[in-house]
C-alpha positions as CSV (number, residue, x, y, z in Angstrom):
1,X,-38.4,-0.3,113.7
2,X,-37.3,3.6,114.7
3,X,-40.1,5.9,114.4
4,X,-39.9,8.1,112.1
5,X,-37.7,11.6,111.9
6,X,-35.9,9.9,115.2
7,X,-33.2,12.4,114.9
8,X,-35.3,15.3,114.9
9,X,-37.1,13.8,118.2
10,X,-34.4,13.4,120.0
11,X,-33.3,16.7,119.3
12,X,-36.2,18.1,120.6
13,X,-36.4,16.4,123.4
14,X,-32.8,17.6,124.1
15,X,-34.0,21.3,123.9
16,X,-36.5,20.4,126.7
17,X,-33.8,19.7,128.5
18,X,-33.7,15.8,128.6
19,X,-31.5,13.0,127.6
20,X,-33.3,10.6,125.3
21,X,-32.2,6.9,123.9
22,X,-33.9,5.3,121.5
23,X,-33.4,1.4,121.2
24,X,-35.7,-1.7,120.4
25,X,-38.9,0.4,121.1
26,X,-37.2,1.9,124.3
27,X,-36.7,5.0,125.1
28,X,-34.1,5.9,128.3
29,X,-34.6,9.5,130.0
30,X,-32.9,11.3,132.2
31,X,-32.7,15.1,132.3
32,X,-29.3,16.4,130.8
33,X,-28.6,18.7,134.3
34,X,-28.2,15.4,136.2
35,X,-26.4,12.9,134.5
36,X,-25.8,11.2,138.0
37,X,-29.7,10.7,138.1
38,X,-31.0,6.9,137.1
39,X,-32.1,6.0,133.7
40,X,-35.6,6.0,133.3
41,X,-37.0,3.9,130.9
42,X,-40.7,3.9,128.8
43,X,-41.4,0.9,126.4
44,X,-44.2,2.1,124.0
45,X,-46.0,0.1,121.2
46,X,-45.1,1.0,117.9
47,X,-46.8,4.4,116.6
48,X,-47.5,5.6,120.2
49,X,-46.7,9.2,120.4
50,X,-44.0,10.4,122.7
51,X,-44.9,13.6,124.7
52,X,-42.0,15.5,126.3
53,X,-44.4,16.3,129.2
54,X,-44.6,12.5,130.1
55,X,-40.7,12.0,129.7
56,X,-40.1,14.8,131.6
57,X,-42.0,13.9,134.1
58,X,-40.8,10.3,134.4
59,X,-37.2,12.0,134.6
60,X,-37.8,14.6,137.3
61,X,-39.4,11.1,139.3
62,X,-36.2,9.6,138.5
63,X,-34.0,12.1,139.7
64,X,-35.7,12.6,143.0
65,X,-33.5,12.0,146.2
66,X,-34.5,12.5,149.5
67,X,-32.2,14.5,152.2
68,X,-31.2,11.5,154.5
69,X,-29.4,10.2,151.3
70,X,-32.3,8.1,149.7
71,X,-32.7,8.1,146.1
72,X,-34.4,6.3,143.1
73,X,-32.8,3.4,142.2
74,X,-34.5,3.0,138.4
75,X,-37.6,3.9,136.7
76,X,-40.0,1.8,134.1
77,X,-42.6,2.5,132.3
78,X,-44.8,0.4,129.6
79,X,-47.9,0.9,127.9
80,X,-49.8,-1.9,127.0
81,X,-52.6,-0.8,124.4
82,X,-56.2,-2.9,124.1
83,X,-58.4,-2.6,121.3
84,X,-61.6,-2.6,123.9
85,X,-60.3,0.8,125.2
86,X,-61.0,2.6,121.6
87,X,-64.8,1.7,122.3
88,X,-64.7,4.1,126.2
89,X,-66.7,7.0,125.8
């Protein structure tokens, strides 16, 4: 299932200067100025907020290339959630 107002996500995240994907609870990332740079990926349960901050971030990793000619070859992300963790102070 999409989360709800998809579209208007997407958009938004597009504003922040990234390209997002949204399929079978994946979202791919990569920032829109390099479109050479490895999709990042981020596999969130169902009703976990996205934060632009956290895809950005995961793209900027992504894009990184070092000067000898090294470069990332993908990134992945997944959040596994655990009801225990709602009882941390």
């Amino acid at each position: 299932m999409q989360p709800k107002n998809l579209k208007r996500l997407l958009r938004a995240l597009e504003w922040q200067g990234l390209d997002v994907t949204y399929n079978n609870r994946t979202y791919s990332v990569r920032l829109v100025n390099s479109p050479d740079a490895p999709v990042a990926e981020v596999l969130l349960p169902e009703g976990f907020p996205v934060e632009a901050k956290a895809l950005k971030q995961l793209a900027n990793l992504a894009s990184v290339r070092h000067p000898s000619g090294g470069c990332v070859c993908r990134g992945t992300v997944s959040f596994i959630l655990n009801s225990s963790w709602s009882k941390l102070p």
